[in-house]
DSSP file (Angstrom, degrees, kcal/mol; ACC not computed):
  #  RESIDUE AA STRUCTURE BP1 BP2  ACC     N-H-->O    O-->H-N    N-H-->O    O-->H-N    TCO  KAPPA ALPHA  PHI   PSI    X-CA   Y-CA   Z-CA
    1    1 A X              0   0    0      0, 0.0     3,-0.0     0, 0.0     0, 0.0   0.000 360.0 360.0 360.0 108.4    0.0    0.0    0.0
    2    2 A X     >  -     0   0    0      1,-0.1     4,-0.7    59,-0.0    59,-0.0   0.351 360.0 -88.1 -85.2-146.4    1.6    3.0   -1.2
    3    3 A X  H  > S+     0   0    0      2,-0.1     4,-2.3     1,-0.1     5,-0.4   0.833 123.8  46.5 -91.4 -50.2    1.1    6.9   -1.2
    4    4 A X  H  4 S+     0   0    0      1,-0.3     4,-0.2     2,-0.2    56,-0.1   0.671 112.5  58.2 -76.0  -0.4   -1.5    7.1   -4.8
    5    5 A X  H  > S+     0   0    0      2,-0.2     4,-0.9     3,-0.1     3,-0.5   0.906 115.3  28.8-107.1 -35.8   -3.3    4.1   -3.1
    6    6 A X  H  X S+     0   0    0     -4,-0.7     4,-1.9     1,-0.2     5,-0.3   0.798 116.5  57.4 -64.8 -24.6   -4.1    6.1    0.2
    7    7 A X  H  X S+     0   0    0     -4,-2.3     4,-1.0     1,-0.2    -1,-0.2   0.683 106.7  53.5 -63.8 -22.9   -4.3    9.2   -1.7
    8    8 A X  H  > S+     0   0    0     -3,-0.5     4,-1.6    -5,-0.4    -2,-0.2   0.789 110.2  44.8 -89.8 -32.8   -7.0    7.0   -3.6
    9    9 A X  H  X S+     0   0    0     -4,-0.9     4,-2.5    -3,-0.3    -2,-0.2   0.757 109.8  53.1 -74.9 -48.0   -9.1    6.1   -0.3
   10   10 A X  H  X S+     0   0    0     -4,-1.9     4,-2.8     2,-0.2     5,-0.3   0.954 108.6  47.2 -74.2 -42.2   -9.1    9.3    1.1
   11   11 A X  H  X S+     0   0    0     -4,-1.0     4,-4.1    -5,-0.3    -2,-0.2   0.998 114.8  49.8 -51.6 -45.6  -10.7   11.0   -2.5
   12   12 A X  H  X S+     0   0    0     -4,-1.6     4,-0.7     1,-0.2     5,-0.2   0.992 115.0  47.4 -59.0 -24.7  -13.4    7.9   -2.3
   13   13 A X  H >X S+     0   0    0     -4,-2.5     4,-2.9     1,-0.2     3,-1.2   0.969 109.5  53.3 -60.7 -36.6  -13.9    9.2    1.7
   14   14 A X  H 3X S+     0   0    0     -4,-2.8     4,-2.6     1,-0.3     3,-0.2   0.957 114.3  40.0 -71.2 -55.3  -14.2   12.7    0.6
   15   15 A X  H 3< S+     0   0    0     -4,-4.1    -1,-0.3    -5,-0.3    -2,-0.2   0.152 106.3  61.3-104.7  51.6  -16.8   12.0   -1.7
   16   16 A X  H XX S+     0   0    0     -3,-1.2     4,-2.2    -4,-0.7     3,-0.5   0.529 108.6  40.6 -85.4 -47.4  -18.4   10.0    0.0
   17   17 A X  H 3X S+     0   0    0     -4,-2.9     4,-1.5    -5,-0.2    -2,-0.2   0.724 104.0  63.9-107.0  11.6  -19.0   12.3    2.5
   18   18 A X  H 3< S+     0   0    0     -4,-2.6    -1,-0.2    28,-0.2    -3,-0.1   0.032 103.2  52.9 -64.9  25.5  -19.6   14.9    0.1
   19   19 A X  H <> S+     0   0    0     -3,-0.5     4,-1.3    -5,-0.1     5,-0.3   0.606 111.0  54.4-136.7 -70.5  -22.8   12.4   -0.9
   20   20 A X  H >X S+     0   0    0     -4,-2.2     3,-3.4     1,-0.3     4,-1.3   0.898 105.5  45.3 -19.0 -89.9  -23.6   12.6    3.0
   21   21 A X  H 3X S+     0   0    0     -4,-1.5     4,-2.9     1,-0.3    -1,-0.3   0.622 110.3  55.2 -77.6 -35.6  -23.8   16.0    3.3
   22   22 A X  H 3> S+     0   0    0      2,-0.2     4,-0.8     1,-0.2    -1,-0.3   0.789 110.4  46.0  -4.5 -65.6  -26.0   16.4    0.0
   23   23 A X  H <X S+     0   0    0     -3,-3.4     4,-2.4    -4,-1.3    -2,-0.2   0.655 113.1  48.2 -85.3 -18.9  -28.6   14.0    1.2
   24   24 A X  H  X S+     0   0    0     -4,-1.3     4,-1.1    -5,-0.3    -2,-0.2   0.911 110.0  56.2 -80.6 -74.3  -28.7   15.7    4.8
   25   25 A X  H  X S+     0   0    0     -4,-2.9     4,-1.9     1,-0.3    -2,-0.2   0.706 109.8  44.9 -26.5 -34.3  -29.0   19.4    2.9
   26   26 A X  H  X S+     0   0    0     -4,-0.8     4,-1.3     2,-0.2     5,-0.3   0.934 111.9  48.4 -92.1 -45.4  -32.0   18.4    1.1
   27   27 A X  H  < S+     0   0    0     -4,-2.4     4,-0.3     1,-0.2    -1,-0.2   0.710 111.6  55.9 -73.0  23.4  -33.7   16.7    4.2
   28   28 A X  H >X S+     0   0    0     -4,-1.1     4,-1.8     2,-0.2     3,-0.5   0.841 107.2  43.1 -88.7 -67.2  -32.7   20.0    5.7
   29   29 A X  H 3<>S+     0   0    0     -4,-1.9     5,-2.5     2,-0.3     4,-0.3   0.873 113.0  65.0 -50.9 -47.5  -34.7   22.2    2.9
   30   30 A X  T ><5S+     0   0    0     -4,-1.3     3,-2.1     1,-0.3    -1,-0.3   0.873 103.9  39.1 -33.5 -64.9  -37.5   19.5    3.5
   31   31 A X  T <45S+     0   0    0     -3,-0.5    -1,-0.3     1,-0.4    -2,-0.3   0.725 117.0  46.2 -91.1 -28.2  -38.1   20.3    6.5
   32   32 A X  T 3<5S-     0   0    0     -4,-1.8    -1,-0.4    -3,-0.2    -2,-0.3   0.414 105.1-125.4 -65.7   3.8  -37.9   23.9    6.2
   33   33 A X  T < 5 +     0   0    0     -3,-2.1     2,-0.3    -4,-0.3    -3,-0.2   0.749  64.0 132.2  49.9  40.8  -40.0   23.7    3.1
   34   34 A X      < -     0   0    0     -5,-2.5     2,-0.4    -6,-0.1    -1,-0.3  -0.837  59.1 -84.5-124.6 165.9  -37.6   25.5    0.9
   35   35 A X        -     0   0    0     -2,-0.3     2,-0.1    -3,-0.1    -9,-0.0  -0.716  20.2-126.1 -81.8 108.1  -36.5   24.6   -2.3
   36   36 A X        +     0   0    0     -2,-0.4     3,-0.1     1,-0.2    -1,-0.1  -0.391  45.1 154.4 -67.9 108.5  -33.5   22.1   -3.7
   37   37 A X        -     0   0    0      1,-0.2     2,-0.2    -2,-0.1    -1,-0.2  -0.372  66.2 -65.6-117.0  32.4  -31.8   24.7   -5.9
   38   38 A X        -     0   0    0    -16,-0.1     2,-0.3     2,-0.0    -1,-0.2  -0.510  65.3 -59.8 105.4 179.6  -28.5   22.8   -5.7
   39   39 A X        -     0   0    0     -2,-0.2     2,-0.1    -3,-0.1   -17,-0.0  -0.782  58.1 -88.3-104.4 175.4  -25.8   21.9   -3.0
   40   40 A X     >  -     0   0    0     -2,-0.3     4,-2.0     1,-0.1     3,-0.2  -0.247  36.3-109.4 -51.5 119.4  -23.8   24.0   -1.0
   41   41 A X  H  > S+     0   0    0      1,-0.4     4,-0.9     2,-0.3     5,-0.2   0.773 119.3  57.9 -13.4 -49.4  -20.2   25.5   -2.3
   42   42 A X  H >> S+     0   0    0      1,-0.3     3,-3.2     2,-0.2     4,-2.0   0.974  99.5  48.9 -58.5 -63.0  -18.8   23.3    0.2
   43   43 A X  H 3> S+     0   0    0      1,-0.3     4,-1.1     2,-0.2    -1,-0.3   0.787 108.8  55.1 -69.6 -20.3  -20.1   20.3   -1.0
   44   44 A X  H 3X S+     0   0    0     -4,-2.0     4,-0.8     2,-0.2    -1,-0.3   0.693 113.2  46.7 -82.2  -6.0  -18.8   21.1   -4.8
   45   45 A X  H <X S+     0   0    0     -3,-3.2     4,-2.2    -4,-0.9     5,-0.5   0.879 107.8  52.7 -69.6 -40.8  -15.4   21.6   -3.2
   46   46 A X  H  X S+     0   0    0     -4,-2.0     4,-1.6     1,-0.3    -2,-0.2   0.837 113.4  43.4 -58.3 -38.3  -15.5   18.7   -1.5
   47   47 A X  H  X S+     0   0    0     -4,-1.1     4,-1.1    -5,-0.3    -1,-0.3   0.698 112.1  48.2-111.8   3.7  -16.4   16.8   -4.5
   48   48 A X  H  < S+     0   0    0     -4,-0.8     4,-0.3     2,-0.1    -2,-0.2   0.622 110.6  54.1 -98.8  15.7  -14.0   18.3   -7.0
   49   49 A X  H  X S+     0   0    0     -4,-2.2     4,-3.6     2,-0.1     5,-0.4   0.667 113.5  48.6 -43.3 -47.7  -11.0   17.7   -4.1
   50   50 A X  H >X S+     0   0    0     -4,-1.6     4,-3.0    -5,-0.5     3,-0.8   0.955 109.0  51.7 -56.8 -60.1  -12.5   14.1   -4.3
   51   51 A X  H 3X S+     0   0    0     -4,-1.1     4,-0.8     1,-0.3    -1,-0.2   0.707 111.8  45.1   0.1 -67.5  -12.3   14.2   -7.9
   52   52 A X  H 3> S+     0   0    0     -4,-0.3     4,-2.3     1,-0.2    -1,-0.3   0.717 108.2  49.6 -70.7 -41.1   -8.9   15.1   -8.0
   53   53 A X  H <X S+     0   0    0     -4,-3.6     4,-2.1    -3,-0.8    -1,-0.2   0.811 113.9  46.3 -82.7 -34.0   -7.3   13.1   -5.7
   54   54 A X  H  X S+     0   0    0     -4,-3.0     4,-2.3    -5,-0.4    -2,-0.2   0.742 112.0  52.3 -92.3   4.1   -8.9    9.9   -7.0
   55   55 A X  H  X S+     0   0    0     -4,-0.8     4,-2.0    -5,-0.3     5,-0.3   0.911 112.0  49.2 -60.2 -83.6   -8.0   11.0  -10.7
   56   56 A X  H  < S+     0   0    0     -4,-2.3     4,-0.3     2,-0.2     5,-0.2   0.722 110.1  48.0 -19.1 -71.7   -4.6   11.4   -9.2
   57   57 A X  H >X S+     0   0    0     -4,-2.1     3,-2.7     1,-0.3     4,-2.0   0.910 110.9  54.2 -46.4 -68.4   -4.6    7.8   -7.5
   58   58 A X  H >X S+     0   0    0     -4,-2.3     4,-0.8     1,-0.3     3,-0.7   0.896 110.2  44.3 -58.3 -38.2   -5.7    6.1  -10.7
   59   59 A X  H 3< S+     0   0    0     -4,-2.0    -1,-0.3     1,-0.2    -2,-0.2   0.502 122.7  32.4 -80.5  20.0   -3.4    7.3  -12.5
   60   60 A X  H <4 S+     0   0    0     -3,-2.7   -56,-0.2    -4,-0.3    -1,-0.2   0.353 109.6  60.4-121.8 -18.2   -0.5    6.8  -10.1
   61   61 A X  H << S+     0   0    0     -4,-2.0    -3,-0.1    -3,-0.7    -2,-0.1   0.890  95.7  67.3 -92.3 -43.0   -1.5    3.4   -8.3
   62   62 A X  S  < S-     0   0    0     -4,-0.8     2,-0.3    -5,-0.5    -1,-0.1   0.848  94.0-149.9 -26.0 -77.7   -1.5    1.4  -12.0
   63   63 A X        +     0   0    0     -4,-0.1     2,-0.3     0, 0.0    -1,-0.1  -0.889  50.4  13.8 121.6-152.8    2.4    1.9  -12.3
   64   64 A X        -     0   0    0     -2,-0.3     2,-0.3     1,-0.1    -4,-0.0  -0.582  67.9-128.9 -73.9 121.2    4.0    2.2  -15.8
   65   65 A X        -     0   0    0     -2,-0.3    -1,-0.1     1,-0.1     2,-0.1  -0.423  25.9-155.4 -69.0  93.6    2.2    2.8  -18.8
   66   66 A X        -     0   0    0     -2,-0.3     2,-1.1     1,-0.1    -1,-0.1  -0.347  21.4-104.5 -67.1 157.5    3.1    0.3  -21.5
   67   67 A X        -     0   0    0      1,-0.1     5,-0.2    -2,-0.1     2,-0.2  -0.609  18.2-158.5-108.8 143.9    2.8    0.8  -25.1
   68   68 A X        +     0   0    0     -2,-1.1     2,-0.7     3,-0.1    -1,-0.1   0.316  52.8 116.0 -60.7   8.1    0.0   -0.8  -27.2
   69   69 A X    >   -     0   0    0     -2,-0.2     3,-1.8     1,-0.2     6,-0.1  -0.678  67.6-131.0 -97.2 100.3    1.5   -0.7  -30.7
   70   70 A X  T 3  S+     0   0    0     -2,-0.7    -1,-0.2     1,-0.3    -3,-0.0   0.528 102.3  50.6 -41.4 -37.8    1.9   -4.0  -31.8
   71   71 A X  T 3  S+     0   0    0      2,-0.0    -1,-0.3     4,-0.0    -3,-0.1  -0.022  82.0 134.5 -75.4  29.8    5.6   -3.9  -33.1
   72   72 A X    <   -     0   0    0     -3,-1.8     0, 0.0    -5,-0.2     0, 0.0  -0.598  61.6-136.9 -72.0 143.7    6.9   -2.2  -29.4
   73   73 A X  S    S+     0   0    0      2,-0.2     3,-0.1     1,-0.1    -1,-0.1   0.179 103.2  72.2 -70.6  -2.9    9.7   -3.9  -28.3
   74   74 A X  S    S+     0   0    0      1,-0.2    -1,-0.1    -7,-0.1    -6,-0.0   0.714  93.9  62.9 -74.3 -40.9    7.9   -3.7  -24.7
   75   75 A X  S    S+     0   0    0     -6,-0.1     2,-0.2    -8,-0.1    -1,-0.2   0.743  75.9 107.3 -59.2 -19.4    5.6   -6.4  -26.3
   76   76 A X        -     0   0    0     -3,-0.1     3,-0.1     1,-0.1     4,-0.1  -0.367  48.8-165.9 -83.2 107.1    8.0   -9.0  -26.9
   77   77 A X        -     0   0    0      1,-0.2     2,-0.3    -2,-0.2    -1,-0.1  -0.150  51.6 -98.4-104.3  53.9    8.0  -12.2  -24.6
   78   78 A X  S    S+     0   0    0      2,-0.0    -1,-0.2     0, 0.0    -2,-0.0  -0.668  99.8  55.4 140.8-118.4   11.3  -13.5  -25.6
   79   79 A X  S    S-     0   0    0     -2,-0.3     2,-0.3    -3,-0.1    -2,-0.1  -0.165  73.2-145.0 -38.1 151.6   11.2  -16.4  -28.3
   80   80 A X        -     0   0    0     -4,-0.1     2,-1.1    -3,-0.0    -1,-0.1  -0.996  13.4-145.0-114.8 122.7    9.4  -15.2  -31.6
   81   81 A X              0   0    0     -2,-0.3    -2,-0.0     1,-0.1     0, 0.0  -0.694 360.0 360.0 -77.9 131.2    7.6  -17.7  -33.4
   82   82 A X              0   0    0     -2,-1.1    -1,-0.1     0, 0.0     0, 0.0   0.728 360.0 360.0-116.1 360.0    7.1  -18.1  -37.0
């Protein structure tokens, strides 16, 4: 378990409880009888921090990016048949 894979837990926590706090705000408006016009600033930081960090994590936890082209010498499992 590295750094991108915790960097990767904490983005799903974040928006997770940016999800939370969503579902609480509207049974907040409910019950004041006011209107769901969106969430709160906070919760759109909160979920493009989340965003970010697990962007970050996938692309960091994978490891190195091989190339798909069929003639790459990266491709090459030893012996060639013919």
């Amino acid at each position: 378990m590295g750094l991108g894979f915790a960097v990767g837990v904490f983005g799903v926590l974040i928006l997770a409880h940016a999800a939370y706090s969503t579902i609480q705000y509207r049974g907040l408006l409910k019950i004041m009888e006011e209107e769901f016009s969106g969430p709160p600033m906070t919760v759109l930081a909160e979920v493009l921090l989340g965003l970010g960090l697990c962007m970050w994590a996938g692309l960091t936890v994978p490891g190195k990016f091989l190339s798909i082209h069929p003639d790459s010498e990266e491709n090459r499992c030893g012996t060639e048949v013919e």
